[in-house]
ROKOLMAR-196590 format. One record per atom (N, C-alpha, C): residue in one letter; x, y, z. Coordinates in pm, whole numbers, plus 32768, in hexadecimal, padded with zeros to 4 digits. Layout:
N
AXYZ ...
***
This chain:
123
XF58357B1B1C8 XF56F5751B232 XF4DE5759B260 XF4A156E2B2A1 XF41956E4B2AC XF4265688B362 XF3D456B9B391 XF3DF569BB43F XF3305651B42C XF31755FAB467 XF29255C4B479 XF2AC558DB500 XF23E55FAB549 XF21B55E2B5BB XF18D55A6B5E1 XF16D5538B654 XF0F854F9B67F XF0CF552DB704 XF1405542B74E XF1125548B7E8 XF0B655C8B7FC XF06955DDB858 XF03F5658B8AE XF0D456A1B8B1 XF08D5735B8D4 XF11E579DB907 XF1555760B988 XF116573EB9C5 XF13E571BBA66 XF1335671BAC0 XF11A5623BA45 XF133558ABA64 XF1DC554CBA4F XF21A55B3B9FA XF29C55A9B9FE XF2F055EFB9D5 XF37155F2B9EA XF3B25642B995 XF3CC5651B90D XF3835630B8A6 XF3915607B82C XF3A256BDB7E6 XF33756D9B812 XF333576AB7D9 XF39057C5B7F5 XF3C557F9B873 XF42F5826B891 XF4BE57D0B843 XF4F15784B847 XF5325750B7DC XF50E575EB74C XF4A7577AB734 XF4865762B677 XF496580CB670 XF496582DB6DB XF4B658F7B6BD XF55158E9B6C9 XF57658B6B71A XF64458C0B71B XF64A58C6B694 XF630581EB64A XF66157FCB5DE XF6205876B57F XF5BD589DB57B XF58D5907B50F XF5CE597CB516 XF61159A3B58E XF63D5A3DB567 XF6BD5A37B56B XF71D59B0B5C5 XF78159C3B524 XF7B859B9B4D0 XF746593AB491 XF748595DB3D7 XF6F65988B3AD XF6A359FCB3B7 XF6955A81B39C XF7105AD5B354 XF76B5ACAB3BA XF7CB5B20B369 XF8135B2AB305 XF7DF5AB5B2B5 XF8235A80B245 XF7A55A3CB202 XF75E59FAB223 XF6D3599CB1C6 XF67A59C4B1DB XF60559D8B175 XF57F59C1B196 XF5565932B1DD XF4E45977B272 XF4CE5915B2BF XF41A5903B2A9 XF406587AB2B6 XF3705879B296 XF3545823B31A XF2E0584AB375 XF2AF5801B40B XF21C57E4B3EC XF2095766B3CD XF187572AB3C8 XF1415718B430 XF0CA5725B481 XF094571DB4EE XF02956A4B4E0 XF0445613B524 XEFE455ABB50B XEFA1557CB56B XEF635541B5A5 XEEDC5503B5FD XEEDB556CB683 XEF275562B6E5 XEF0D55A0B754 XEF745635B73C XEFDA5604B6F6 XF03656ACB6E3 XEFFB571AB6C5 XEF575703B67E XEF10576AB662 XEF0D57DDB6CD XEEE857AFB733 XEF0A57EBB7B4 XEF1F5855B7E9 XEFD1583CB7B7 XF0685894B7B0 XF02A593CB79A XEFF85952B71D XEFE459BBB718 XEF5D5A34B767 XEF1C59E9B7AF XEEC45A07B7CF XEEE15AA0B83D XEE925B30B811 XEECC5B68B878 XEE475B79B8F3 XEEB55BA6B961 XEE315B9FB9C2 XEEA25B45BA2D XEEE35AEDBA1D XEEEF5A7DBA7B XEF675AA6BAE4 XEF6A5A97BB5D XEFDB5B13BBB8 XF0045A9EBC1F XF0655A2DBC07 XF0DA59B2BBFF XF0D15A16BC8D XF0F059D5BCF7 XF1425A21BD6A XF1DA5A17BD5C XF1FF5970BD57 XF2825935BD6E XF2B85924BCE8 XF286595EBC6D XF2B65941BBF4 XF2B859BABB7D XF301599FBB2E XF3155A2EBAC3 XF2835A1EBA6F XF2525A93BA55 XF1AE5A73B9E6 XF1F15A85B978 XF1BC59FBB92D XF21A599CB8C4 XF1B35A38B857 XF1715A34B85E XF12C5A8FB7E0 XF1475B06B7EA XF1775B61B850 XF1DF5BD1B81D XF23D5BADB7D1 XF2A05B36B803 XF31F5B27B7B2 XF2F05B16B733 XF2905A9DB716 XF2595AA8B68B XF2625AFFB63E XF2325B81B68F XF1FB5BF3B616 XF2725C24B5F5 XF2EB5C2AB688 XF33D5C63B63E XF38D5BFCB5F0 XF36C5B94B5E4 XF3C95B4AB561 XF3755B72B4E2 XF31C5BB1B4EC XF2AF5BB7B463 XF3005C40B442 XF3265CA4B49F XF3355D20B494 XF3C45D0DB43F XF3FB5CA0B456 XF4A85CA6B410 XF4925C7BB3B7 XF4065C22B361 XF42D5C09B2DE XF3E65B50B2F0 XF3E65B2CB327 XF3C15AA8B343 XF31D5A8FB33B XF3025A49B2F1 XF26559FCB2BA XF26359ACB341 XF1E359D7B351 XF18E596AB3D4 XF10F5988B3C7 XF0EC58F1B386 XF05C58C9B37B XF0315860B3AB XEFB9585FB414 XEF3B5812B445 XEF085798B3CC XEF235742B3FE XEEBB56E3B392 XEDFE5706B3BC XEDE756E4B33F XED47573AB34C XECF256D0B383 XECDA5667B36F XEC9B55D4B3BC XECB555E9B439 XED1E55DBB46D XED5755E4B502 XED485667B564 XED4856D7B510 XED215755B55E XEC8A5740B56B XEC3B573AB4E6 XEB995740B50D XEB5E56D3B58E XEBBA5634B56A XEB8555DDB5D9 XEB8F560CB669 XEBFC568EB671 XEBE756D2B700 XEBD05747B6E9 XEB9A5771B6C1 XEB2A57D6B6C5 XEB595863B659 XEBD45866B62A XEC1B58D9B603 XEBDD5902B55F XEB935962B535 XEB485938B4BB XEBA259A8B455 XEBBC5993B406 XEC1D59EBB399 XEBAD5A31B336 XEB9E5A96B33C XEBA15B17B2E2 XEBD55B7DB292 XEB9E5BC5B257 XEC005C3DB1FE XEC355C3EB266 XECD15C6BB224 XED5B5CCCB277 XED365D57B2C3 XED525D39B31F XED145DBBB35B XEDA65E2DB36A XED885EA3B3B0 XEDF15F1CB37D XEE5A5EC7B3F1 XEE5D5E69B440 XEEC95E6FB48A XEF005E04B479 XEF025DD1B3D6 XEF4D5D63B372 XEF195CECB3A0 XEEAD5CB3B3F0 XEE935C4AB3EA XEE055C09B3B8 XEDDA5BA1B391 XED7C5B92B37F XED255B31B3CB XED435B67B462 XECF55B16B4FA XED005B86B551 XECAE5B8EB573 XEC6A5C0CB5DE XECC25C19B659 XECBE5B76B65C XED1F5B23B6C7 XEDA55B29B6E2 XEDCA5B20B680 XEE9A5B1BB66D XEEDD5B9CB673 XEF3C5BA1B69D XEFAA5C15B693 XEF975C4FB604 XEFD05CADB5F9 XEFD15CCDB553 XF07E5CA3B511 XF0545C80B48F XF0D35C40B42B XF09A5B89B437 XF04A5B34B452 XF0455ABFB487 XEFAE5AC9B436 XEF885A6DB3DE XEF275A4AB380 XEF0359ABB388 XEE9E59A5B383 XEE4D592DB35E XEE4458ECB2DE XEE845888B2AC XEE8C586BB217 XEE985799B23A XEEA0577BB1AC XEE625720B19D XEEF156C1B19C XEEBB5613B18C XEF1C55FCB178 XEF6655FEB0D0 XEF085613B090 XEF5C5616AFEB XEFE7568CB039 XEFC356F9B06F XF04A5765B082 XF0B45717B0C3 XF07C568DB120 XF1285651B155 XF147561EB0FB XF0F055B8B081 XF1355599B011 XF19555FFAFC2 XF1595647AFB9 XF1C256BBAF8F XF24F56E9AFC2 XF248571FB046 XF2B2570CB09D XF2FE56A2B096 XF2ED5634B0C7 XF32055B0B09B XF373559DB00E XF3225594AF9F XF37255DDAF03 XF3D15622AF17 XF3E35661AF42 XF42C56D9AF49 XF4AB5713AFA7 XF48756A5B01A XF4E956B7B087 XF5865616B059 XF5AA5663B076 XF661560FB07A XF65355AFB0E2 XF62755D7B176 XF63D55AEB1F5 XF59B55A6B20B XF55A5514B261 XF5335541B2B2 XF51554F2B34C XF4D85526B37D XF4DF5514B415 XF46154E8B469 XF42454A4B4A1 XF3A35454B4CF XF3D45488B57B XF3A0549DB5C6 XF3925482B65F XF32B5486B684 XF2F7540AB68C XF2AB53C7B6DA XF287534AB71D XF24152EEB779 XF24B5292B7C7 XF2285250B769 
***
């Protein structure tokens, strides 16, 4: 299954929902979470929500169970997020939680190929 998210972490609930649906079919499928225009966001650490869960812990721990979540690379650089070697704390953004990578879109083509199900939330 493949989740493609657009929104910011905190313009809606999209993300908190695209984590329900990911962890649980987790327990049974490989889950793939594409990150596109503003969802880049999501993973960013640093950001401390008062009234809301920080969507990029949960992230990591959906990365930690087995679940692919990658940044489109156009959309992270246009806000500032620049992708490099993998660094020791599995990511390759200075920026992001670790397990959460910056990759291109040929990899959602891939995902896409490959997924049974998939899932869009966005406006």
């Amino acid at each position: 299954m493949t989740i493609i998210l657009t929104d910011g972490p905190y313009i809606s609930e999209y993300a908190e929902i695209a984590c329900k649906l990911a962890e649980a079919a987790l327990e049974k499928y490989q889950v793939n979470i594409f990150l596109y225009l503003d969802a880049v966001h999501i993973p960013k650490q640093g950001q401390n929500p008062s009234f809301f869960t920080n969507s990029g812990e949960i992230f990591t721990r959906l990365a930690e169970k087995g679940a692919v979540i990658r940044a489109c690379a156009r959309c992270a650089a246009a806000r500032g997020y620049i992708a490099e070697e993998e660094t020791a704390s599995e990511t390759n953004c200075r920026d992001y939680f670790p397990g959460i990578n910056i990759s291109s879109l040929y990899e959602l083509s891939e995902m896409l190929s490959k997924s049974d199900r998939v899932i869009s939330l966005s406006r």
